[in-house]
C-alpha positions as CSV (number, residue, x, y, z in Angstrom):
1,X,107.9,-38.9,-123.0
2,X,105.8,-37.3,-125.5
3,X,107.8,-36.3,-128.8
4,X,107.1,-32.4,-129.7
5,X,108.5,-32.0,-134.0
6,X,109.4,-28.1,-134.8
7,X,109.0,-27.0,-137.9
8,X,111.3,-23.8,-138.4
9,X,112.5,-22.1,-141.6
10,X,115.9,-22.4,-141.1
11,X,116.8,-20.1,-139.0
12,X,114.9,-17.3,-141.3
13,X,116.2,-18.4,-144.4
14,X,114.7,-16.5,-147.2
15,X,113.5,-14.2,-145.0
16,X,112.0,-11.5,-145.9
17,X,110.6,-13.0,-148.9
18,X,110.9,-13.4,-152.8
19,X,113.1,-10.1,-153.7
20,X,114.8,-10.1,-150.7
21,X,116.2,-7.0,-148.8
22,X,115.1,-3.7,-150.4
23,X,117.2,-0.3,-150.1
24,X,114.2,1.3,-148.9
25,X,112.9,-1.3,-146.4
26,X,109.4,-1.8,-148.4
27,X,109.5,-5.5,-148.7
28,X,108.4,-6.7,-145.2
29,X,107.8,-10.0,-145.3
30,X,104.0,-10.2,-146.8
31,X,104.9,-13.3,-149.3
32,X,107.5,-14.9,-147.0
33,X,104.6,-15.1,-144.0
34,X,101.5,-16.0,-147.0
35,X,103.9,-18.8,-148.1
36,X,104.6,-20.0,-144.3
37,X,100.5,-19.6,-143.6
38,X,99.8,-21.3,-146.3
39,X,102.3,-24.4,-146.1
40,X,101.4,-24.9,-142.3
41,X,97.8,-24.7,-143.1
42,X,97.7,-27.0,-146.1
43,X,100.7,-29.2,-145.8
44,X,101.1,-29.3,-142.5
45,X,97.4,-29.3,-140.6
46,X,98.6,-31.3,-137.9
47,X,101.5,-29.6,-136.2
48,X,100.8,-26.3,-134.6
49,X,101.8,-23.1,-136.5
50,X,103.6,-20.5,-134.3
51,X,102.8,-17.1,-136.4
52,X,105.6,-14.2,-136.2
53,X,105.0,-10.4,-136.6
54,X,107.5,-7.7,-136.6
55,X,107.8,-4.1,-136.2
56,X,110.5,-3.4,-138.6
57,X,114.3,-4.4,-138.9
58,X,117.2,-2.0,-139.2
59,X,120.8,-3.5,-138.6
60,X,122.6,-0.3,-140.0
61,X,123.9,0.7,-136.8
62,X,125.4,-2.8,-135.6
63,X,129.0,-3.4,-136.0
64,X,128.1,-6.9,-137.8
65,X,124.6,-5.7,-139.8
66,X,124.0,-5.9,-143.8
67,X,122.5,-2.4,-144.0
68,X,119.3,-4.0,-144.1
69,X,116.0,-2.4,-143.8
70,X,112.4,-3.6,-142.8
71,X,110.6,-0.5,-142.3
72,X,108.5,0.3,-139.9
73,X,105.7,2.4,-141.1
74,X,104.6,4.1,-137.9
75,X,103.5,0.9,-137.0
76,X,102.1,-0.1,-139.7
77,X,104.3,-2.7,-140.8
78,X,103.4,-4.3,-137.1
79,X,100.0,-3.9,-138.2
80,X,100.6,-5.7,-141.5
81,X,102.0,-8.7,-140.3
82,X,99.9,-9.1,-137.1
83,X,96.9,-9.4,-139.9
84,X,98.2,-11.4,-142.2
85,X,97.3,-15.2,-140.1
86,X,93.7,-13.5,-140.5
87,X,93.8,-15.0,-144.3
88,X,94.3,-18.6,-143.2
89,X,93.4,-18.8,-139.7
90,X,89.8,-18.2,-138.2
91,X,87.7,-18.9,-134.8
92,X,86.7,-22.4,-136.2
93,X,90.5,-22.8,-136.8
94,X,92.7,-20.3,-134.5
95,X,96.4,-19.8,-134.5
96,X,97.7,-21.2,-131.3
97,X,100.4,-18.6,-131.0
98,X,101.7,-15.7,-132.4
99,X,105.3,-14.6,-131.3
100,X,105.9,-10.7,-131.7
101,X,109.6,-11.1,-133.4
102,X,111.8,-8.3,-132.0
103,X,115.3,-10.6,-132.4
104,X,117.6,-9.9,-129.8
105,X,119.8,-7.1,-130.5
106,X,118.9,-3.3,-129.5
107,X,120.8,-2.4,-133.0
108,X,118.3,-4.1,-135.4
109,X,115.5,-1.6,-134.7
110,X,113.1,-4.1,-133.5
111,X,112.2,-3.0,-130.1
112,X,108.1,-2.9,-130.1
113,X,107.9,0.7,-128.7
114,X,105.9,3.2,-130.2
115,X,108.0,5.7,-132.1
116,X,107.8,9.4,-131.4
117,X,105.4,11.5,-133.0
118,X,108.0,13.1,-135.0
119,X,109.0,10.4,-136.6
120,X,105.5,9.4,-137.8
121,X,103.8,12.8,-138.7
122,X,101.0,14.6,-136.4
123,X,98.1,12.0,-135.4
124,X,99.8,9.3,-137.1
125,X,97.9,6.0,-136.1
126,X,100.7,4.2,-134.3
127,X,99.4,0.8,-133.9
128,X,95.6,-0.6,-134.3
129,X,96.3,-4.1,-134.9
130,X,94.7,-6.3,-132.6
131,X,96.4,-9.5,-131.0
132,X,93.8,-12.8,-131.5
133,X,91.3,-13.4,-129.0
134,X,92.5,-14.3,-125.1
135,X,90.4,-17.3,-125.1
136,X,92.1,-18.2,-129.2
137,X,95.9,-17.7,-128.3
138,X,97.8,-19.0,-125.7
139,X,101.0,-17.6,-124.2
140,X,104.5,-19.4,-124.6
141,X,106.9,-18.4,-122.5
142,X,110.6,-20.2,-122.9
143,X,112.7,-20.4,-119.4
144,X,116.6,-21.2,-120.6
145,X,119.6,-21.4,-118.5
């Protein structure tokens, strides 16, 4: 049987980062995915790094949330942290996989949809960021019962 080691953060501790949960949503996660990135890539070379990216987070309108905010930018905070691998990982040295992080609760505010116009302003760029390569990334797909 061949032995697979996970390396998780502990169930997003620290997440989003140093400074933690802003009022306004603005901290979204830059320093807590760089210090991931970077520990994977240079402390842990060998095990296979499973990148996250997020549209936003908003559990203001779930019985249990914290009032806390992620924002979402339009998109561009799924932009943002779709790019950020791009600093440690390259086509001589992909990330394997990157999982889109949309939690599981319809009350965070993580669903991946666009967002109407309205809420962005007119032309608003919605979402540019480009997933790695096909023939770079691999799919994981989980079946549980």
């Amino acid at each position: 049987m061949k032995h697979i080691q996970l390396i998780t953060d502990g169930a997003c501790l620290g997440n989003p980062g140093p400074g933690g949960w802003a009022a306004d949503g603005s901290n979204w996660g830059e320093q807590y995915l760089k210090g991931f990135y970077n520990t994977m890539k240079n402390r842990h070379p060998d095990k296979i790094a499973i990148g996250g990216a997020w549209p936003g987070f908003d559990d203001s309108a779930a019985k249990w949330g914290l009032n806390r905010h992620i924002r979402r930018g339009c998109g561009k905070t799924l932009d943002e942290t779709m790019s950020i691998y791009r600093q440690y990982y390259d086509s001589s040295n992909p990330l394997p996989f990157l999982m889109i992080e949309t939690w599981n609760d319809y009350e965070e505010g993580t669903a991946i949809e666009r967002q109407p116009a309205a809420n962005c302003g007119v032309g608003a760029n919605l979402s540019s960021a480009q997933p790695p390569r096909a023939e770079q990334a691999k799919v994981l797909s989980v079946t549980t019962r």
